[in-house]
C-alpha positions, 0 to 999 in steps of 0.5 A: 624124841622125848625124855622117856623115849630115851630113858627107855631106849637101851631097854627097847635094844636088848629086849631085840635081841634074838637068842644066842644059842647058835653063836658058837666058839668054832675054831681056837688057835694058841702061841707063845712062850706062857701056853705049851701045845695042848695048854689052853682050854676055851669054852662059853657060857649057856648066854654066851656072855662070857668066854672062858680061858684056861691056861693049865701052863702059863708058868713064871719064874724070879730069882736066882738061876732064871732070866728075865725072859722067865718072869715075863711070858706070853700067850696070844689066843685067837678065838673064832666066834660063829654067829650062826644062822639069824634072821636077815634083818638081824645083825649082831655085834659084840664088845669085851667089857671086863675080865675077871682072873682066877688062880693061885697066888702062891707066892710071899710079899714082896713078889707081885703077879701082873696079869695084863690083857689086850684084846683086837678084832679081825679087820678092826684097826683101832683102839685096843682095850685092855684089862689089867690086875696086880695080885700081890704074894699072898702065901702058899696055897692062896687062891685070887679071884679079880675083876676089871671092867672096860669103861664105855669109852674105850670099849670097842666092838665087834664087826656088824653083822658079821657071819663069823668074828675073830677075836684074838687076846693077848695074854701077858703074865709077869712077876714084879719084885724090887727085892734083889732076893726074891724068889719064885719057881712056879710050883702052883702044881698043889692044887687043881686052879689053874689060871683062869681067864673069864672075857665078859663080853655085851651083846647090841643090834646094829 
């Protein structure tokens, strides 16, 4: 294989790609102390590139009257993706690659909001990539938006070829601060931007 055959190969294995419009989201099941019953919404975009969390409830509290158990919540979202019907020589498979969060940071320095999020398949017992951001206390009505990519490395994908895949995300939210004062009570209600959780996910023929 030459230098140009490789150089063009990731171009030869996209171009292979069917369409995607029959990969469906088909069954969404949620727990956990940051997500109440009726709290998450899911949804994918027309590529099917990204999935789309949306927690309208993943509340955390610091300070006076709250425990440590009220700064740090979990939400665990397990995700059915059906691949529908392709072509019997097409087998698909998929890796998360980053994540991109959204929400208010309606908090004063030196509180922080960390946002951390694992992420398994069904059947895969392996590496667990992870994407991890740091908002620091911006004030009242301040919004964030933050990015974090999965190095190649230590991506993992998909089953191949698999009819349906499950992809479960485990979301952690904790508020940090060294100040012994420090106090926040969750009130993110002025507003209409709850916490968003975007999965940026790449598609690959195996």
């Amino acid at each position: 294989m030459n230098l140009l055959t490789l150089c063009l190969f990731p171009l030869l294995a996209a171009a292979q790609l069917p369409d995607l419009a029959n990969v469906t989201i088909s069954k969404v099941v949620f727990s956990g102390n940051g997500c109440p019953r009726e709290s998450v919404s899911t949804s994918i975009s027309f590529d099917r590139s990204v999935i789309t969390l949306g927690f309208d409830a993943f509340e955390v509290y610091l300070g006076p009257g709250f425990t440590q158990f009220d700064r740090s919540k979990v939400c665990t979202v397990h995700i059915d993706l059906s691949m529908g019907n392709f072509p019997a020589a097409t087998r698909l498979q998929f890796a998360v690659v980053g994540a991109t969060y959204h929400g208010y940071a309606n908090f004063e320095t030196p509180i922080s909001k960390a946002i951390s999020s694992s992420y398994l398949f069904d059947s895969i017992d392996s590496i667990v990539p992870k994407t991890e951001v740091t908002i620091p206390g911006a004030g009242r009505g301040v919004t964030f938006t933050e990015t974090q990519a999965i190095q190649e490395a230590v991506q993992l994908r998909s089953p191949c070829g698999a009819s349906q895949i499950g992809l479960s995300v485990k979301e952690r939210v904790t508020l940090v601060s060294e100040a012994a004062n420090a106090y926040y009570d969750g009130d993110e209600n002025d507003g209409d931007v709850p916490l968003t959780h975007q999965i940026h996910l790449k598609w690959f023929p195996c």
